[in-house]
N, C-alpha and C positions, 0 to 999 in steps of 0.2 A: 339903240343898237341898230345899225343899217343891216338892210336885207342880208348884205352879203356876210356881215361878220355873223348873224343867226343861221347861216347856212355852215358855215364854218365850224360850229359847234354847240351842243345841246345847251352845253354851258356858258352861263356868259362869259364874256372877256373881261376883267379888272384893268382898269390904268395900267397897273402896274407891269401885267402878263402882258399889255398891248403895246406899252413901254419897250418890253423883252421883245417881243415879235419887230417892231419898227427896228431896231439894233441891230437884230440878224440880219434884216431885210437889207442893210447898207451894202451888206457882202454883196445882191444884187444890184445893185446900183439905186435905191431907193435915197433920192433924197429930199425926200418930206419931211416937217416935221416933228420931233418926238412930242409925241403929245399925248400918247395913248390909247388913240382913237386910230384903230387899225381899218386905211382904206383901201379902195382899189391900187393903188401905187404901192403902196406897203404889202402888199400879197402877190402884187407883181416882181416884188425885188426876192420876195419869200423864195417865189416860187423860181425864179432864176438863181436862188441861193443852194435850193436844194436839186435844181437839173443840172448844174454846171453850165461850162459854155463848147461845151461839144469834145473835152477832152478824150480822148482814146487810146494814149499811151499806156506806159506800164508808171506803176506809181516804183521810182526808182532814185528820186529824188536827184538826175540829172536832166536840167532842161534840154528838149530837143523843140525839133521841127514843131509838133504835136503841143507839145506846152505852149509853146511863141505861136502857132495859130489858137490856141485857146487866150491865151492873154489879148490878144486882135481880137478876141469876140468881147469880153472885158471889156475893153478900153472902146468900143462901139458904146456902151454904156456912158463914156464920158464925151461923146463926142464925135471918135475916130470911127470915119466915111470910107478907108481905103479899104484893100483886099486882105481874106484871110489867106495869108499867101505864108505865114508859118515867119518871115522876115520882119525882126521889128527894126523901125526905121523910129525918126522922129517923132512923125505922126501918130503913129500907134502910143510911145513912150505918154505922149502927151496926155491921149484921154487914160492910159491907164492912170495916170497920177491924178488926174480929174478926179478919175473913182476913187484913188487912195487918199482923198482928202477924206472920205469917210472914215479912214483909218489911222487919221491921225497925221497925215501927211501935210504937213506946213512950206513945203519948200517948192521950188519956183514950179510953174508947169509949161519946164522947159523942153523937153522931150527928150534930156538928157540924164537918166537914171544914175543916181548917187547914193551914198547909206542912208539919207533920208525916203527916199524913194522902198529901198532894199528894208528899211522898218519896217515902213508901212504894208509892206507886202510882209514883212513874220508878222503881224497885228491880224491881217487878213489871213494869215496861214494859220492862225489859232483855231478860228473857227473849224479846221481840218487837220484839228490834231497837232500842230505843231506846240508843244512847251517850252523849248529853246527861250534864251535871253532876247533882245529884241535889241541887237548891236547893229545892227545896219550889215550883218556878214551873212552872206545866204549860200548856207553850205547843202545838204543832201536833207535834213531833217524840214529844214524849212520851205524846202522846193516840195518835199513830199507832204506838207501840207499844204502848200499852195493847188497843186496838182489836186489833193483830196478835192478839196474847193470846187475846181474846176472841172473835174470828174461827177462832181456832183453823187446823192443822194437816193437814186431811184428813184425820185417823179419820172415822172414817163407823158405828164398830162401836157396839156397847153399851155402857155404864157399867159391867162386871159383875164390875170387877176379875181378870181372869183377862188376861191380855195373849195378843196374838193377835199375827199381821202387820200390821194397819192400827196397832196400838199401836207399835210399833216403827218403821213405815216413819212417823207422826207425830213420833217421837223423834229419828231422822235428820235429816228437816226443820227441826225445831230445831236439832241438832249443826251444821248447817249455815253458822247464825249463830258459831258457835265455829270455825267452820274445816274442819268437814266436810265433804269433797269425792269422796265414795265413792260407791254407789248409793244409791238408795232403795228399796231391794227386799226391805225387812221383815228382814234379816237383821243383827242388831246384833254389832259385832265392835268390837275394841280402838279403833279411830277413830272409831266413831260415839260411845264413851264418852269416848275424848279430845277433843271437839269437844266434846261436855255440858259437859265438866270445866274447859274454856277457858273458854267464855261465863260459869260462875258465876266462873271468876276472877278474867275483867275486870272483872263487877260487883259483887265483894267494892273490887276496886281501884280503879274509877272515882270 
């Protein structure tokens, strides 16, 4: 066990629950591999999983200004060096689909968004709630879990890869969407990983 995953909790980490944590962690842009061995990159994606990327709108489930500069924080993740200026152009489209290759996203990284593009973003919307079919049609349910996403979980902490309480009691929040009904009080135990473990299964299976 490295320093930092015995800092991250009492309890050890299982393959399996580390498995679950590297999964979420994609939502951040974590693309290491699943190995179950959770490192600094994998708690870095955690932890951009559960802060968002600066969203501040209303979760309303139609995209504005506010979503389209949060998506340009995103798609920074894959690449895209331009401005958060709320306009997606090419550039932006690009690394977002970068990232959305974590999501299952197989199609070109053209910077030209299609319903392959538009899946992979309801795959990503799961993690926030969305349970919609995954048609490549992104109507109000699936923006509003996209937006969840991006609005992020209440970390409040740093990006610094080292997992703290706020990185955990944000992981809980999420388990929560899987059926975790325990506290929120930063301390991850068998349920909080079984609630992670739920939600990717409904949306491997949805």
């Amino acid at each position: 066990m490295t320093t930092e995953t015995a800092a991250a909790s009492s309890a050890a980490i299982t393959p399996a629950d580390g498995l679950t944590l590297q999964r979420v962690a994609r939502a951040g842009g974590y693309r290491g591999p699943n190995d179950g061995l959770p490192g600094v990159n994998t708690w870095k994606g955690l932890q951009q999983t559960v802060k968002g990327y600066g969203y501040a709108g209303h979760l309303d489930g139609h995209p504005g200004p506010a979503t389209w500069d949060a998506l340009q924080r995103l798609a920074a993740k894959g690449g895209y060096t331009g401005p958060n200026d709320g306009v997606m152009g090419i550039a932006s489209w690009k690394g977002v689909q970068t990232v959305l290759a974590g999501f299952g996203y197989a199609g070109p990284v053209d910077g030209i968004p299609g319903p392959l593009t538009n899946t992979a973003l309801q795959v990503l919307a799961r993690i926030g709630g969305y349970f919609g079919p995954y048609d490549g049609v992104l109507g109000p349910n699936s923006w509003r879990g996209v937006q969840t996403v991006l609005t992020g979980t209440g970390y409040a902490g740093p990006i610094d890869g080292v997992p703290g309480m706020n990185t955990w009691k944000g992981l809980q929040r999420i388990a929560k969407r899987g059926g975790y009904t325990g506290p929120i009080d930063g301390v991850p135990g068998p349920n909080t990983y079984a609630g992670l473990a739920r939600l990717l299964l409904r949306s491997e299976h949805d």
